[in-house]
C-alpha positions in Angstrom: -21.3 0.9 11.4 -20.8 -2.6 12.9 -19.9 -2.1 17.1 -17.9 -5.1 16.5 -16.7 -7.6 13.8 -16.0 -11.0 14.9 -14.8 -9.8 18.7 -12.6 -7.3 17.5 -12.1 -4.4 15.5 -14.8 -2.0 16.5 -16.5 0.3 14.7 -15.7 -2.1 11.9 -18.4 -3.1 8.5 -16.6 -6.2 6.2 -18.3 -6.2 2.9 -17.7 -8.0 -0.2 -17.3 -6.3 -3.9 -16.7 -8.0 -7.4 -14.6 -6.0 -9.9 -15.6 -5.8 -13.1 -12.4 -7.3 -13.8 -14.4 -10.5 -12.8 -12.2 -10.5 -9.4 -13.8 -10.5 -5.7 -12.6 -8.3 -2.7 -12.7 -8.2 0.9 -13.3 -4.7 2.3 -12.6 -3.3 6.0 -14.4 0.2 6.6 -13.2 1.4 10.0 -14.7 4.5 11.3 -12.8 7.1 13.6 -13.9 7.3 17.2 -16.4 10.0 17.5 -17.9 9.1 14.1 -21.5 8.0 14.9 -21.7 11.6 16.8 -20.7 13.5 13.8 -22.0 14.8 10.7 -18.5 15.6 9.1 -17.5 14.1 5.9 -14.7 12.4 6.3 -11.4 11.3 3.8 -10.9 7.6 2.7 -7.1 5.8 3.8 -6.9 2.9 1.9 -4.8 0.1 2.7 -3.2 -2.4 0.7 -3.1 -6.4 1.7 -6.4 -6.2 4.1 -6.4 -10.1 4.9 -3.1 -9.0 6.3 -2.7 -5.5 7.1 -6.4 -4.7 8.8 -5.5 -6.1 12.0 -2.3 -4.2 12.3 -3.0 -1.0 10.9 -6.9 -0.3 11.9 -6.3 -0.4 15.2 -4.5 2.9 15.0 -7.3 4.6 14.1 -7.8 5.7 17.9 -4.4 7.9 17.1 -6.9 10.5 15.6 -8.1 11.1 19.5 -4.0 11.0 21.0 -3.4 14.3 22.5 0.2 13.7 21.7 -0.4 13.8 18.1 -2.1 15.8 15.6 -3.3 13.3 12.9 -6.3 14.4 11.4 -9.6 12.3 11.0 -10.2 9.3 8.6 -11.9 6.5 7.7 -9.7 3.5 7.0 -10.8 1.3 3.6 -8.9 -2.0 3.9 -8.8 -4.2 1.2 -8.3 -7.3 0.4 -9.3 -11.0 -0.9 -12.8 -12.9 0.1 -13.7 -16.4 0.4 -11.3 -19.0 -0.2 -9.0 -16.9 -1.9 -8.3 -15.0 1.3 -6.1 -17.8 2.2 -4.1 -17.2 -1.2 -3.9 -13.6 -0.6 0.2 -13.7 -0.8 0.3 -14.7 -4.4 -2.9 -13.0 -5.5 -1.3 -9.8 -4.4 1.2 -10.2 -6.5 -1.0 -9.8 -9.6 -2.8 -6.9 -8.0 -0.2 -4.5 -6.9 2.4 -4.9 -9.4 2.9 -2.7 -12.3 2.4 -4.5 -15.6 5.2 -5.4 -17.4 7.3 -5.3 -14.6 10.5 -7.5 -14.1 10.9 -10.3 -12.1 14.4 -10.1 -10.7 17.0 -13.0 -10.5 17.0 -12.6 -7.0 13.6 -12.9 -6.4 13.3 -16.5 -8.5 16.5 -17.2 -6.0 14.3 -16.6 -3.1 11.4 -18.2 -4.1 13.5 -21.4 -5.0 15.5 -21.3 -1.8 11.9 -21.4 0.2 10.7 -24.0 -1.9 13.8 -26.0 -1.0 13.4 -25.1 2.9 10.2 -26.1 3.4 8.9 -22.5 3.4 6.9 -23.0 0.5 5.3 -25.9 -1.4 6.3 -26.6 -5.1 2.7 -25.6 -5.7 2.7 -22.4 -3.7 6.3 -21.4 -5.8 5.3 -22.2 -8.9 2.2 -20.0 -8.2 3.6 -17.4 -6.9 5.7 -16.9 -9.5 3.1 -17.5 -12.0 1.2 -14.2 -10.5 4.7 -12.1 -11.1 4.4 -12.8 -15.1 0.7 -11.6 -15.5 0.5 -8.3 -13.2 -2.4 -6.1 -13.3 -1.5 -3.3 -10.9 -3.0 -0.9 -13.5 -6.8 -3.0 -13.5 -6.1 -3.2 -10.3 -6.0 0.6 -9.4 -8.7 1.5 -11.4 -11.1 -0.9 -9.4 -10.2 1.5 -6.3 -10.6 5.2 -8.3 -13.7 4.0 -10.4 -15.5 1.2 -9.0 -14.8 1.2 -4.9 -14.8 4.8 -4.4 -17.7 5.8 -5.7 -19.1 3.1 -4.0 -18.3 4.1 -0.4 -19.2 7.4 -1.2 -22.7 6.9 -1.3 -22.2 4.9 1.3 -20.6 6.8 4.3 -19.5 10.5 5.0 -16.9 11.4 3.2 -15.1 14.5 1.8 -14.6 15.3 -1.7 -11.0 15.6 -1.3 -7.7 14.8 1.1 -7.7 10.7 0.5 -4.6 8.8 1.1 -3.0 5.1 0.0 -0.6 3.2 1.6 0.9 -0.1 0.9 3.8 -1.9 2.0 6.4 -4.3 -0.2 4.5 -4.9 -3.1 1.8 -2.5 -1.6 4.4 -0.2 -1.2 5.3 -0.2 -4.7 1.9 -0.3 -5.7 1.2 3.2 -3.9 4.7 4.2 -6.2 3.2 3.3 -9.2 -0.3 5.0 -8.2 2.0 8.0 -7.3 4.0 8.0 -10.5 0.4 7.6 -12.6 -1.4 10.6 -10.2 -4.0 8.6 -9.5 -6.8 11.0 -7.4 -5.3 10.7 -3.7 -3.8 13.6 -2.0 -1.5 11.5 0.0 0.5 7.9 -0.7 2.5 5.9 1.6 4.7 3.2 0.2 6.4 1.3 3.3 9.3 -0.5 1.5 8.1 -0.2 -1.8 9.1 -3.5 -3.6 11.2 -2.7 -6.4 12.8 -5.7 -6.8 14.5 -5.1 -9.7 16.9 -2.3 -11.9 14.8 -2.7 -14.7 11.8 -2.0 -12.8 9.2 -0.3 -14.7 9.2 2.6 -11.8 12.1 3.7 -13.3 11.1 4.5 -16.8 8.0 5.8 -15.2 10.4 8.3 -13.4 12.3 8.8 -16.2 9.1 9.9 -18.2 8.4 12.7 -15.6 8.7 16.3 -16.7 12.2 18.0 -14.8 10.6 20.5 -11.9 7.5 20.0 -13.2 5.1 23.2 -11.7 1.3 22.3 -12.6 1.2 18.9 -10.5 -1.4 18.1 -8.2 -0.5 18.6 -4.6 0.8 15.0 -3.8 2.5 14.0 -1.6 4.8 11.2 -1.0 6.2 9.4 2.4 8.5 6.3 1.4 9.9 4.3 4.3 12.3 1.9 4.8 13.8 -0.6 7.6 17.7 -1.0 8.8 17.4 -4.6 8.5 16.8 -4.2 4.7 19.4 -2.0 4.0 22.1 -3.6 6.6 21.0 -6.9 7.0 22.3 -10.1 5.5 19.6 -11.0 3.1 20.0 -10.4 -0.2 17.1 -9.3 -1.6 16.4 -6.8 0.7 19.8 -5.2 0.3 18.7 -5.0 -3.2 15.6 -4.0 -2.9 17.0 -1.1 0.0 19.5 -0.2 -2.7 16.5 0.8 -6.0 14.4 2.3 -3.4 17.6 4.5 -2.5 17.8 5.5 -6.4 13.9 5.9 -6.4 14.6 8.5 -3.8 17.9 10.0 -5.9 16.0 9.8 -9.2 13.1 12.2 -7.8 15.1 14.4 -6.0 16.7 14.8 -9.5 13.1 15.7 -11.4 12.9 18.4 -9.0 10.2 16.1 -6.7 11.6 17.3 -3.4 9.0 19.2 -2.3 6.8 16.3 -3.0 8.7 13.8 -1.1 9.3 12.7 2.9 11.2 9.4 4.0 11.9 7.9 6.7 14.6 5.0 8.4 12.7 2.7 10.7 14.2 0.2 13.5 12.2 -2.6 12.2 12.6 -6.0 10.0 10.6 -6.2 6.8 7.7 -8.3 8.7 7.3 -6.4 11.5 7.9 -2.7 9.7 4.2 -2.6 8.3 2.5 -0.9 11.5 5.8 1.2 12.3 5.5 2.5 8.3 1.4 3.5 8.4 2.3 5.5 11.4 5.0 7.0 10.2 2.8 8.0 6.8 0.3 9.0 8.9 2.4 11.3 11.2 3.7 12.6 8.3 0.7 13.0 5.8 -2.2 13.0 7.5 -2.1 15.8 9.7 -4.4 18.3 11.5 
């Protein structure tokens, strides 16, 4: 492992991967303090919107040595977009983490039109983004991580053949849902917020599709977090988007999911709730 990457981030290695979807990643491998003195295999977190999320979320790998806690030892994966598409990484995500088919909400083309007509966004950056909502891929997208990535890291560094975890938040957040709903190979998912931004979202009919009390699942678990601000706030989307995420959580309960499932409120906005929501997976999930 790198001591150092760019001044910061120690015990952090940045590569660069290209699908065979033809797409090119950025990827963050953080090792655990203690790692270079160890011969244990460790599990694999990976982590959804790297360009974005490394810088608030690897840092908490020193939690694993917290006396106050008892989160159990990882290696975080971060990934994200290389080159000059890191700077696009908002509206490339879009085609990444979201299921296909799904929905784009009347709200969320209301949002997107109101920041165009703030200033927030260009015309270009809208019409973009919005462009990425009607071609998703989340399901390419996944696969890159189980068959491609993976096995890829694991002849690269220590790690152990089972106990992985994937969080995301928003749109990584529903992406973990959707990875969740599809049992992809991870013991553990966190979805922070989970974007389902609309009632037609196709995380419904994926519910829908589960077996009632279903016995012969994989032990998976699932830690779903969401902010006050969202659900009592003034904006509308979030409001909406607080409200599905609230019949996620009644729809699972109703299949009999309980045992598989943790929440938990956080005192944060939807910006600032990323770090607050890995933590709060971890705390939950990833334990000793």
């Amino acid at each position: 492992m790198s001591e150092m990457l760019h001044g910061c981030l120690p015990d952090t290695e940045y590569f660069e991967t290209t699908a065979q979807s033809g797409h090119r990643y950025g990827v963050w491998v953080t090792a655990p303090p203690g790692y270079a003195n160890s011969a244990d295999p460790l599990p694999l977190i990976y982590v959804m919107d790297g360009n974005w999320s490394v810088g608030l979320t690897a840092p908490l790998i020193v939690t694993q040595a917290d006396p106050f806690l008892t989160i159990a030892p990882y290696i975080q994966v971060s990934v994200g977009y290389a080159g000059e598409e890191a700077a696009d990484w908002a509206q490339l995500r879009n085609r990444d983490l979201v299921p296909p088919g799904e929905p784009v909400s009347d709200e969320m083309v209301a949002t997107v039109t109101s920041a165009r007509d703030t200033g927030a966004m260009t015309q270009e950056e809208a019409d973009s983004y919005l462009a990425k909502l009607a071609d998703t891929h989340a399901d390419v997208f996944l696969d890159f991580l189980t068959a491609e990535l993976h096995p890829r890291l694991r002849s690269r560094f220590r790690v152990s053949e089972s106990g992985h975890g994937l969080f995301g938040y928003s749109y990584g957040g529903l992406f973990a849902l959707y990875a969740w709903l599809r049992a992809a190979p991870f013991a553990t998912f966190g979805a922070g917020t989970p974007g389902v931004a609309s009632t037609d979202s196709q995380i419904f009919e994926l519910i829908n599709a589960l077996p009632d009390n279903e016995q012969n699942r994989a032990d998976q678990r699932l830690h779903i977090t969401l902010n006050e601000a969202e659900l009592l706030g003034d904006i509308p989307i979030y409001r909406g988007l607080a409200r599905n995420v609230l019949s996620v959580v009644e729809k699972l309960h109703g299949k009999g999911r309980s045992q598989d499932l943790s929440s938990s409120l956080l005192h944060d906005t939807h910006v600032t709730g990323l770090q607050a929501s890995f933590l709060s997976y971890l705390k939950t999930c990833h334990v000793r």
